[in-house]
C-alpha positions as CSV (number, residue, x, y, z in Angstrom):
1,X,109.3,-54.2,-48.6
2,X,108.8,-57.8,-47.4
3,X,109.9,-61.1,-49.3
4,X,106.1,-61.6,-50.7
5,X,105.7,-57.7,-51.8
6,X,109.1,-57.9,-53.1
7,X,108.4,-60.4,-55.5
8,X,104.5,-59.3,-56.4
9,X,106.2,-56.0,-57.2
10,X,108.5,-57.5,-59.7
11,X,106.2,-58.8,-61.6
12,X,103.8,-56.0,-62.0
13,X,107.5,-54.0,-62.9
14,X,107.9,-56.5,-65.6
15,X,104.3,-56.0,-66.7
16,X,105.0,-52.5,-67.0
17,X,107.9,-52.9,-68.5
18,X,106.4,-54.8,-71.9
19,X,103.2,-52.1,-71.6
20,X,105.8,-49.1,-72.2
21,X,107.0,-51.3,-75.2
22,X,104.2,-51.2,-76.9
23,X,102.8,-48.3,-76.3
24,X,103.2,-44.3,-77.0
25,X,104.5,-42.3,-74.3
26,X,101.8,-39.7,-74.2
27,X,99.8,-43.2,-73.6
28,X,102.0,-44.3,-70.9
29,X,101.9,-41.0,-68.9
30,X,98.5,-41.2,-69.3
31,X,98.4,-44.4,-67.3
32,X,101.2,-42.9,-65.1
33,X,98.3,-40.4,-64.0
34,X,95.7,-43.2,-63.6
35,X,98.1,-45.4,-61.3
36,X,99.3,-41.8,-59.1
37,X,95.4,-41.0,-58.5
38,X,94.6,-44.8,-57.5
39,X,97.8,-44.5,-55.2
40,X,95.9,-41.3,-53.6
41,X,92.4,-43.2,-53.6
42,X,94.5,-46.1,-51.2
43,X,96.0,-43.8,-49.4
44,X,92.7,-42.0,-47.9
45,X,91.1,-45.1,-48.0
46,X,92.9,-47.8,-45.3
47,X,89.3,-50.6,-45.7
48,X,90.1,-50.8,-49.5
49,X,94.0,-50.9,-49.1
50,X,93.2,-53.8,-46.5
51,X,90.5,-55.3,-49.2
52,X,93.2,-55.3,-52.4
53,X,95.9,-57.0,-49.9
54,X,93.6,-59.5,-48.5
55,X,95.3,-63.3,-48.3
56,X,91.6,-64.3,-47.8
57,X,90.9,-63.5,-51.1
58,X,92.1,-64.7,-54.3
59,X,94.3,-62.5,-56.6
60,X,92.0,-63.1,-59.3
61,X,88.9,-61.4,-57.0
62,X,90.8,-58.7,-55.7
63,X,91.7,-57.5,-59.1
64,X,87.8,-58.2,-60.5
65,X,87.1,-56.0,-57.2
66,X,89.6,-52.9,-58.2
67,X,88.3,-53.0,-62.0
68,X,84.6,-53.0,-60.8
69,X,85.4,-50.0,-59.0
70,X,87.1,-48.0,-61.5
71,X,86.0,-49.7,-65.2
72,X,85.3,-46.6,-67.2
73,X,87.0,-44.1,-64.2
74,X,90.7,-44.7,-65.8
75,X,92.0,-46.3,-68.9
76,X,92.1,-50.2,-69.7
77,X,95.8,-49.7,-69.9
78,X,96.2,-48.6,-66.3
79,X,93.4,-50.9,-65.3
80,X,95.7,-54.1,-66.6
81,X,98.4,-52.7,-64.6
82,X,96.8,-52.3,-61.3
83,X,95.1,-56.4,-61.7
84,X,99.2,-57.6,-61.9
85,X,99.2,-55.5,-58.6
86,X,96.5,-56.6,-56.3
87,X,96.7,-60.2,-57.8
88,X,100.0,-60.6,-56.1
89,X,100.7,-61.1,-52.2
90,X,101.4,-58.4,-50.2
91,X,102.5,-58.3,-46.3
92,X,100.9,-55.5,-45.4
93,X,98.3,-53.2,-46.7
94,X,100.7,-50.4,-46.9
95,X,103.4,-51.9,-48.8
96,X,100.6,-52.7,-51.3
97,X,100.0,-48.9,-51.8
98,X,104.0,-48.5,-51.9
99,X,103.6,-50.8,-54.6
100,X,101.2,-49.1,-56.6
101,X,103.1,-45.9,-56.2
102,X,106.2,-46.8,-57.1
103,X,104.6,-48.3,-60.3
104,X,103.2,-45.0,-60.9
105,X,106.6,-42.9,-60.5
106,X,108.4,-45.7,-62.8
107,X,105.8,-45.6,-65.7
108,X,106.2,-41.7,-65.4
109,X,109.5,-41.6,-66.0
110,X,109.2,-44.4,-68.3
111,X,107.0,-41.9,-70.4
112,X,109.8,-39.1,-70.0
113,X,112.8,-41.7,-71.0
114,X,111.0,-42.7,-74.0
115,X,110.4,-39.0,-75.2
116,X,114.0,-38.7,-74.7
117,X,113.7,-36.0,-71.8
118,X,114.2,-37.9,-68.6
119,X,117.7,-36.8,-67.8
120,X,116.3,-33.0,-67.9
121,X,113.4,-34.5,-65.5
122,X,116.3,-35.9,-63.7
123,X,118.1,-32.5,-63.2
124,X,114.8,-30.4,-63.1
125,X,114.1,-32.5,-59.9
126,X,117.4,-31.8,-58.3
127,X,117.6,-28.1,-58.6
128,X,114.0,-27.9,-57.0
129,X,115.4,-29.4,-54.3
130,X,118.1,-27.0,-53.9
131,X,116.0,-23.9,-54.6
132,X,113.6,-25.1,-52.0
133,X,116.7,-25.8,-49.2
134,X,118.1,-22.6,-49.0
135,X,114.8,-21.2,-48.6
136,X,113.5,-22.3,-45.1
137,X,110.1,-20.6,-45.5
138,X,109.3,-22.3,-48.7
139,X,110.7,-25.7,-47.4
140,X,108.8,-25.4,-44.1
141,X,105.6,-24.4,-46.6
142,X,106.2,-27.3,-48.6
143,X,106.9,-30.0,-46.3
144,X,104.0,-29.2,-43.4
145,X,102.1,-32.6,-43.6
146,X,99.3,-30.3,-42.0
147,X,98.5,-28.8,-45.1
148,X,96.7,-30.4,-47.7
149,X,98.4,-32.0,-50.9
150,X,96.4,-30.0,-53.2
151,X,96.9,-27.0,-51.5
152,X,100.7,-27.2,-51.8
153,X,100.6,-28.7,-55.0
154,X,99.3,-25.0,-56.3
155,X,102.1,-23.4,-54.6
156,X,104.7,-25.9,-56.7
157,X,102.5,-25.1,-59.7
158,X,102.7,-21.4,-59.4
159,X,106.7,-22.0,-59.0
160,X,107.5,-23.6,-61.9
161,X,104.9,-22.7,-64.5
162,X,106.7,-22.7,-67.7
163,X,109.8,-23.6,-66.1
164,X,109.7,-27.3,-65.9
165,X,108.4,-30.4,-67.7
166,X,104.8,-31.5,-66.7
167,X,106.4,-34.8,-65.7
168,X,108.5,-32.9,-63.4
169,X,106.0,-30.6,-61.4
170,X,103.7,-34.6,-61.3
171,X,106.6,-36.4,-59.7
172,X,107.3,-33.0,-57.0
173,X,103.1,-33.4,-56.0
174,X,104.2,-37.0,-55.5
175,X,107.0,-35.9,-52.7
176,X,104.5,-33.9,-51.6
177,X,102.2,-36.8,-50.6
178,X,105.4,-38.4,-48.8
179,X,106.5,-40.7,-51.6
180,X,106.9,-44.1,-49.7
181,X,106.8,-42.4,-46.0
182,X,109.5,-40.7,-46.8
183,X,109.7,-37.0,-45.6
184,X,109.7,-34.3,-49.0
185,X,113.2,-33.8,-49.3
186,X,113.7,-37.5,-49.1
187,X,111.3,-38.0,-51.5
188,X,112.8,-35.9,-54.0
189,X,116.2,-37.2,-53.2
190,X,115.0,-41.0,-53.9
191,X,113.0,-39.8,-57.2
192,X,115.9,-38.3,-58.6
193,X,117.9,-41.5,-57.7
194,X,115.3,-43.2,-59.6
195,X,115.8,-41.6,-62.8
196,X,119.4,-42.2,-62.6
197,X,118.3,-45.7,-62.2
198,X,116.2,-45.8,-64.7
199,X,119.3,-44.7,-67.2
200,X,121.5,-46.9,-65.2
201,X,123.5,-44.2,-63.6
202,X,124.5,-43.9,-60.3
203,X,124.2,-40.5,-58.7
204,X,126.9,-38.8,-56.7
205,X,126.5,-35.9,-54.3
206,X,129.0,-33.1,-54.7
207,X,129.4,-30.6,-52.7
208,X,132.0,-27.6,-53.2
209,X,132.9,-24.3,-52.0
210,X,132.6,-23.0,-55.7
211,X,131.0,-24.6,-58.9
212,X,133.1,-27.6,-60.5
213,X,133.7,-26.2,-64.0
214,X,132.2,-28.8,-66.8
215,X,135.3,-29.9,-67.4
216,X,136.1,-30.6,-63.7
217,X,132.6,-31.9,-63.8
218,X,133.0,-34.3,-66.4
219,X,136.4,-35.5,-65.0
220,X,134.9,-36.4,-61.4
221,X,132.2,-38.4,-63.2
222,X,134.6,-40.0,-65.1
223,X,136.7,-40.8,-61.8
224,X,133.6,-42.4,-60.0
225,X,132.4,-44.4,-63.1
226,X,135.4,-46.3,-62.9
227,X,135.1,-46.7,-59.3
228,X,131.8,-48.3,-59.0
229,X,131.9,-49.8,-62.7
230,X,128.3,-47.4,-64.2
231,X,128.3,-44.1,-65.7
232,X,127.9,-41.2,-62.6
233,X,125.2,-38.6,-62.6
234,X,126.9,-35.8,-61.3
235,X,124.9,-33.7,-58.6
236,X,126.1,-30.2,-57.4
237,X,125.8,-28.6,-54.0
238,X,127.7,-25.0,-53.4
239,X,128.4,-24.4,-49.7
240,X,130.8,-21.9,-49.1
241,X,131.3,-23.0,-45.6
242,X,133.2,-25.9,-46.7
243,X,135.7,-23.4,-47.6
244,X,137.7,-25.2,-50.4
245,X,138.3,-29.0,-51.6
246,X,135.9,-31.3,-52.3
247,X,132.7,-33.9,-50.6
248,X,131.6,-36.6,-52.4
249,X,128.8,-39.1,-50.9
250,X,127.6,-41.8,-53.9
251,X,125.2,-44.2,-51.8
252,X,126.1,-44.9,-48.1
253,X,130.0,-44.1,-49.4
254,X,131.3,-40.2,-48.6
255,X,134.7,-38.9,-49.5
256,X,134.9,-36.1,-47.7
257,X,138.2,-33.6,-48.8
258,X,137.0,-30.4,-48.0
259,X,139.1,-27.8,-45.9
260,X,136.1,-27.8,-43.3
261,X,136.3,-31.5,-42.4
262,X,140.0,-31.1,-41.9
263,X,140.3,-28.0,-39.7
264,X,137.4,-29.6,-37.8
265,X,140.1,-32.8,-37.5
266,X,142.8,-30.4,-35.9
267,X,139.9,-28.7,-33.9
268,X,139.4,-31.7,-32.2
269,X,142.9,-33.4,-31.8
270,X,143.9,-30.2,-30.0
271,X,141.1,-30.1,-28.0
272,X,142.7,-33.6,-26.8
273,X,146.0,-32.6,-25.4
């Protein structure tokens, strides 16, 4: 985002922020539903994303305009959320519905921190996204933009009925729609970095040749929380083709110590003599 939408997102954070406060969860997913479905309603619609973003207009008459249309449609709750929105500035009409989105993803895991369930969310989103790598004809399924939303939203449905929270199967139709133009693994990947966020955690990708035990586990996390000074949400990948040792990316950093990387090394320094 842009200086402007930067700032105009901040503030309708904060406003969020104090809603959750005072408010139940099952209230605040509620609303999380309510912002999600306006971010949809912007999406297919470009003439009312360019309407709420309009510099022309005051903030005060683009958020009368948004209530008009959807007073009695969603709840006041959601309704107050969306006017700290649209009354701010915002450089283009997409990062406006960025905005809304995002707002939408943070007050559903807002809902699911305040239950007390948002590092299972956190974990239910990760393992999805490993189940769905190593099978190419379900991530090929999943990610065709051709395909409606809906459409793959009932296949994610039928795969995790009863196996994951509500919050959790929401959050996947959301990488679905291409949270933030981002493609639906990157989606996933950036909501599960969110939750970390959200209980101030860093994440850290591990990959291995065979599962850390918990006690290795633990010890690695502990390792990188003293390395980047916030508790480390630990994040497995097995890949036997690493062969042994261990890869660690946290952010743009990657450790890479695996047996792969190093025979790959004398691969290529004797391909040099």
């Amino acid at each position: 985002m842009q200086a402007a939408s930067r700032e105009s997102y901040k503030v309708a954070a904060e406003r969020l922020d104090a809603y959750v406060r005072g408010t139940d969860p099952v209230a605040v997913a509620h609303a999380a539903n309510d912002l999600l479905a306006v971010a949809g309603l912007l999406r297919r619609e470009p003439r009312l994303r360019r309407a709420l973003s309009d510099p022309a207009r005051t903030g005060a008459d683009r958020a009368e305009l948004l209530g008009g249309m959807l007073r009695g449609k969603i709840g006041d709750g959601a309704i107050d959320l969306l006017a700290s929105v649209v009354s701010g500035r915002w450089s283009t009409p997409t990062e406006l519905l960025d905005g809304v989105e995002r707002l939408g993803v943070e007050a559903v895991l807002a809902s699911v921190d305040a239950a007390g369930d948002l590092g299972e969310v956190e974990d239910e989103l990760f393992r999805f996204g490993q189940v769905v790598a190593g099978q190419p004809a379900l991530a090929a399924a999943l990610s065709n933009s051709a395909a409606p939303v809906d459409q793959r939203g009932v296949l994610v449905g039928e795969l995790l009925a009863g196996k994951t929270r509500l919050a959790t199967v929401r959050l996947i139709e959301v990488a679905l729609a291409g949270f933030g133009g981002r493609s639906f693994a990157g989606s996933l990947t950036r909501l599960v970095e969110l939750a970390a966020e959200r209980r101030d955690r860093q994440v850290a990708y591990v990959t291995v040749a065979a599962p850390l035990s918990d006690q290795e586990e633990q010890r690695l996390g502990a390792s990188l929380a003293a390395i980047y000074g916030r508790e480390v949400s630990v994040k497995q990948t097995v890949d036997p083709h690493v062969l042994g040792g261990v890869s660690v990316r946290v952010g743009s950093d990657l450790y890479d110590g695996t047996i792969l990387r190093r025979l790959n090394e004398t691969r290529n320094a004797l391909a040099k003599r």
